[in-house]
VEXDREN-2710 file (C-alpha; in Angstrom, 1 decimal):
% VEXDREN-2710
k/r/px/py/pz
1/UNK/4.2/5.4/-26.4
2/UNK/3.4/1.7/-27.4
3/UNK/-0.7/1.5/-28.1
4/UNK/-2.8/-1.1/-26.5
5/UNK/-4.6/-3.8/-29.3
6/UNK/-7.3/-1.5/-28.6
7/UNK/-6.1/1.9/-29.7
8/UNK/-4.2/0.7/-32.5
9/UNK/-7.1/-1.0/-34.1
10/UNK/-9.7/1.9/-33.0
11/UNK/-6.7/4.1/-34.9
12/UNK/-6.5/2.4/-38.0
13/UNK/-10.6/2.1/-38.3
14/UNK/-10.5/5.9/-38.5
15/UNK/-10.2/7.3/-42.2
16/UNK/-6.7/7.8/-42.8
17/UNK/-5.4/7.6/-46.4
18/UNK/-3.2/4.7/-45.9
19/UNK/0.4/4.2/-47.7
20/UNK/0.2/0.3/-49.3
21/UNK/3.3/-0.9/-49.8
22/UNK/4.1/-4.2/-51.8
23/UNK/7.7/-5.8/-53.3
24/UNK/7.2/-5.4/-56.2
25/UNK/10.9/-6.7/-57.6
26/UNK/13.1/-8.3/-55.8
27/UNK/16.1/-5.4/-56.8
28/UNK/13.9/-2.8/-55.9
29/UNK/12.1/-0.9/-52.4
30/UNK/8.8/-2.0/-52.4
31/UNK/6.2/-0.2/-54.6
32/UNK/4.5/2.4/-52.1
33/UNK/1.1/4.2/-53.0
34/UNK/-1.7/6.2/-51.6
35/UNK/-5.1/4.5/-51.4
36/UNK/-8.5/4.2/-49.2
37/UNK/-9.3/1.0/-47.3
38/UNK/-11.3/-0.1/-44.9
39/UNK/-10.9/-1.9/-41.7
40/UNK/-13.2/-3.0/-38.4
41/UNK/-11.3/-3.7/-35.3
42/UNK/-10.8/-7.8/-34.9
43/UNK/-11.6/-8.0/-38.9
44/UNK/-9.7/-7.9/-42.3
45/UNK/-8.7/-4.9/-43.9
46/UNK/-9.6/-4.0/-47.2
47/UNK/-8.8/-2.6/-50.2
48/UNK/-10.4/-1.5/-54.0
49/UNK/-8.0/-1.5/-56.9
50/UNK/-7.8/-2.3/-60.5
51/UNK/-7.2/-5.8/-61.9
52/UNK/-4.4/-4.9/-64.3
53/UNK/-2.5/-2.0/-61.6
54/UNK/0.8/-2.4/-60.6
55/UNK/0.0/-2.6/-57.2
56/UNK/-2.9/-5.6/-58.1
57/UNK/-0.1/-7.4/-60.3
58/UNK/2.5/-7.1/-57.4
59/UNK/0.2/-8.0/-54.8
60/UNK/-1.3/-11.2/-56.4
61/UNK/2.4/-12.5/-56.9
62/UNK/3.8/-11.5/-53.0
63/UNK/0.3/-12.8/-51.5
64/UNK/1.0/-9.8/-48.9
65/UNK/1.4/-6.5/-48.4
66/UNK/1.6/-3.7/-45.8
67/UNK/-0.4/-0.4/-44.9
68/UNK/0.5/2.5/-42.5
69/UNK/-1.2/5.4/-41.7
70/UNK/-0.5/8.1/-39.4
71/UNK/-1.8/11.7/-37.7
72/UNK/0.5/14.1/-36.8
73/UNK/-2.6/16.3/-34.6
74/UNK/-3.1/16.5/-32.0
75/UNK/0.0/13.8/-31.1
76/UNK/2.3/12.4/-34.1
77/UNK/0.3/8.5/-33.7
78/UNK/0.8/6.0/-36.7
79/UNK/-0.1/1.9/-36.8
80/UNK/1.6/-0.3/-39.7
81/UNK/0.0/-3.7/-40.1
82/UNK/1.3/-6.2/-42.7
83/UNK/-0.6/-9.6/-43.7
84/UNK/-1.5/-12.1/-45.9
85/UNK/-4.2/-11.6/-48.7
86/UNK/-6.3/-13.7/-47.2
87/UNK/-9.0/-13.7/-50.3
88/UNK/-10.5/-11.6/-53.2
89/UNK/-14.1/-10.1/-54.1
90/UNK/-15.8/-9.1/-57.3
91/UNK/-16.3/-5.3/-56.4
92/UNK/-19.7/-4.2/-56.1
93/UNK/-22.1/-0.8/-55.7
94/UNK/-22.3/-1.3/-52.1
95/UNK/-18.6/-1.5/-51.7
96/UNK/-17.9/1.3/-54.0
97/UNK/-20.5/3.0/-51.7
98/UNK/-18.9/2.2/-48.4
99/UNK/-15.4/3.2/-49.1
100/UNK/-16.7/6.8/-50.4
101/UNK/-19.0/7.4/-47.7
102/UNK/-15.8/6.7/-45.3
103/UNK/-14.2/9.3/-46.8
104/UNK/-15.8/12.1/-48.4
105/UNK/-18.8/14.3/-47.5
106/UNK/-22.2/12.6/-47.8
107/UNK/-23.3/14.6/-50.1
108/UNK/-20.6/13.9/-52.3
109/UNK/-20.7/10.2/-52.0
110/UNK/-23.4/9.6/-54.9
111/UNK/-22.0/11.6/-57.9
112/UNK/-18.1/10.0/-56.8
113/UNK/-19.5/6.4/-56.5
114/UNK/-21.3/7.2/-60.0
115/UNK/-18.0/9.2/-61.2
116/UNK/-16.2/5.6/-60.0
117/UNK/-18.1/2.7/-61.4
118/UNK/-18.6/4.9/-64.8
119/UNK/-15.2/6.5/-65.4
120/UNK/-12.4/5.1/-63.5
121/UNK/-13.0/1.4/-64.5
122/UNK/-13.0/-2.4/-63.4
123/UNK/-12.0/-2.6/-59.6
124/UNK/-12.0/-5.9/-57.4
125/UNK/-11.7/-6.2/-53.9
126/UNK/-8.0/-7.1/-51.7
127/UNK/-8.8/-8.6/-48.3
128/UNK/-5.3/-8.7/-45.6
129/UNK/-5.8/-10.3/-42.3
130/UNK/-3.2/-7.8/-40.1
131/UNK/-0.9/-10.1/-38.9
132/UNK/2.2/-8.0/-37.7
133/UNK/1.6/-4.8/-36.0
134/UNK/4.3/-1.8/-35.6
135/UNK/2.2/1.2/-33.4
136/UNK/3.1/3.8/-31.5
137/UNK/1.6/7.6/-30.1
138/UNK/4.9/9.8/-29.9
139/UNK/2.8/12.1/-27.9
140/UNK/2.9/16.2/-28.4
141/UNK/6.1/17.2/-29.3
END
């Protein structure tokens, strides 16, 4: 049931909408959102967000902040990591480019990238190094 270092970073490389979670306020549960990120086994994982959203805001000022995705076919499998930002980026084309290609169609990827960096405003770039690592395939049930 536990997955190797291996298959838990092979899992969370696929392209799994991730749920980021953040504390947000200290009398609250942590702010929890949808988003696309990016990860290479070994590496950081990354996020795009605006400057000025509530998640950016809460992240900057808990210098952390968790993702977990998950599969329910063909076994229920998910991997949680949670880390320190570990540094920020300007976002770029190229990056805009990546993210999209990772999860939509290719033929798709040029109108949402120009859809993107036209319509949905200023973005920068999150890095997290995973440091703390919850994984686990609960097989076919």
């Amino acid at each position: 049931m536990t997955l190797s270092t291996r298959e838990r970073e092979q899992f969370l490389a696929e392209p799994h909408i991730g749920a980021l979670s953040v504390v947000e306020r200290p009398d609250r549960a942590p702010l929890t959102v949808p988003i696309w990120y990016q990860y290479t086994p070994g590496g950081e994982l990354w996020v795009r967000t605006g400057p000025d959203s509530r998640k950016a805001r809460a992240i900057r000022s808990a210098g952390r902040f968790s993702l977990m995705v998950q599969r329910t076919e063909p076994t229920v499998r998910y991997v949680s990591v949670e880390g320190p930002v570990t540094r920020t980026a300007p976002d770029s084309h190229e990056l805009s480019w990546e993210m999209a290609a990772r999860y939509l169609p290719e033929d798709q990827v040029a109108a949402f990238v120009e859809y993107d960096r036209t319509r949905l405003g200023e973005h920068f770039v999150l890095y997290m190094r995973p440091e703390h690592w919850v994984a686990a395939d609960l097989g076919s049930f």
